[in-house]
C-alpha positions, -999 to 999 in steps of 0.1 A, spaced: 309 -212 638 286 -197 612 286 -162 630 324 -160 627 324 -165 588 296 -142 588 318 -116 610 350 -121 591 330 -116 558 310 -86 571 339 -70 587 364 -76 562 361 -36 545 369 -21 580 394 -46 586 412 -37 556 411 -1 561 426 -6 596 448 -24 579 457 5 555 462 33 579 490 6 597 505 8 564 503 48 560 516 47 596 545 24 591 556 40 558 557 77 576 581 61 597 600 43 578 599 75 549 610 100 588 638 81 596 652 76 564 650 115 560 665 119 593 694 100 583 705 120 551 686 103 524 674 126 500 634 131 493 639 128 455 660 96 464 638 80 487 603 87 465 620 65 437 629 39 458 597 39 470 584 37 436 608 8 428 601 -13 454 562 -9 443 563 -18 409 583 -49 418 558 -59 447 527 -45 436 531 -39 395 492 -46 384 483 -20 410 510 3 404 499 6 372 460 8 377 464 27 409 495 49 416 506 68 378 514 102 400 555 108 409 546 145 417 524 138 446 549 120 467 578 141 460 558 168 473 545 145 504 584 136 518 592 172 512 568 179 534 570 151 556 615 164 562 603 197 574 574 187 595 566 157 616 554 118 611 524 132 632 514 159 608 520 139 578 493 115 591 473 138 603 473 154 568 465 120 550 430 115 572 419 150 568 419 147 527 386 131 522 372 163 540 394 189 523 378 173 489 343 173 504 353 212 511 362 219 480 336 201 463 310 222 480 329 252 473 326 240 439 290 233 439 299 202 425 286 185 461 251 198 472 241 199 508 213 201 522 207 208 556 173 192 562 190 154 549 205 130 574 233 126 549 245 162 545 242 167 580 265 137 586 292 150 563 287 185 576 295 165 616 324 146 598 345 174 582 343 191 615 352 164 641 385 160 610 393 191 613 392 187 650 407 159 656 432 172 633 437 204 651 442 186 688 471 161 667 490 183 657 488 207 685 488 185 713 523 171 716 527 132 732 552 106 739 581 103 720 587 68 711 622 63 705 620 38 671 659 29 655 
């Protein structure tokens, strides 16, 4: 019984980030068909602000201050795909580590175990990104 607490308590970080990218996935489908339907992006961002500082108001405040960024996300997310919107959320960590470099505020250095990982980890992103978006699959016919 003692290795299950110690699993749940060791695991708990990577089970809340699989629980996060549920909840990126389910709002890009819940934000695609309301924008399907003839709700406006403008419209639905404030709603979508609304219903956050009623559920989540301490972290609203500490943690989501920016209106800009997701008018500009369900713009993009009406002329492009649920797919590509996602795709687009997992490849920002390497996009900043690209531009960080760029910046020469991140230093890498081939010879250390840790550049070398991030170096391997922007490409399989931008990969994996790549082969998302182009590749098309199943539609799954949601209401």
């Amino acid at each position: 019984m003692s290795w299950l607490l110690k699993f749940v308590k060791e695991g708990q970080p990577y089970f809340g980030a699989t629980l996060l990218q549920f909840g990126y996935a389910g709002s890009a489908i819940i934000a695609k068909f309301a924008l399907n339907h003839g709700m406006s992006h403008f419209t639905f961002a404030v709603y979508r602000k609304a219903f956050a500082t009623i559920v989540f108001d301490p972290f609203a405040l500490l943690l989501e201050r920016h209106v800009i960024d997701q008018n500009l996300y369900y713009t993009g997310l009406r002329y492009t795909t649920t797919t590509f919107a996602m795709v687009m959320c997992n490849v920002l960590p390497a996009l900043t580590f690209l531009l960080a470099w760029i910046l020469r505020l991140e230093t890498v250095n081939i010879k250390r175990i840790a550049s070398q990982a991030k170096i391997v980890g922007t490409i399989a992103t931008f990969g994996a990104a790549m082969i998302m978006t182009m590749i098309g699959g199943l539609t799954i016919g949601l209401p």
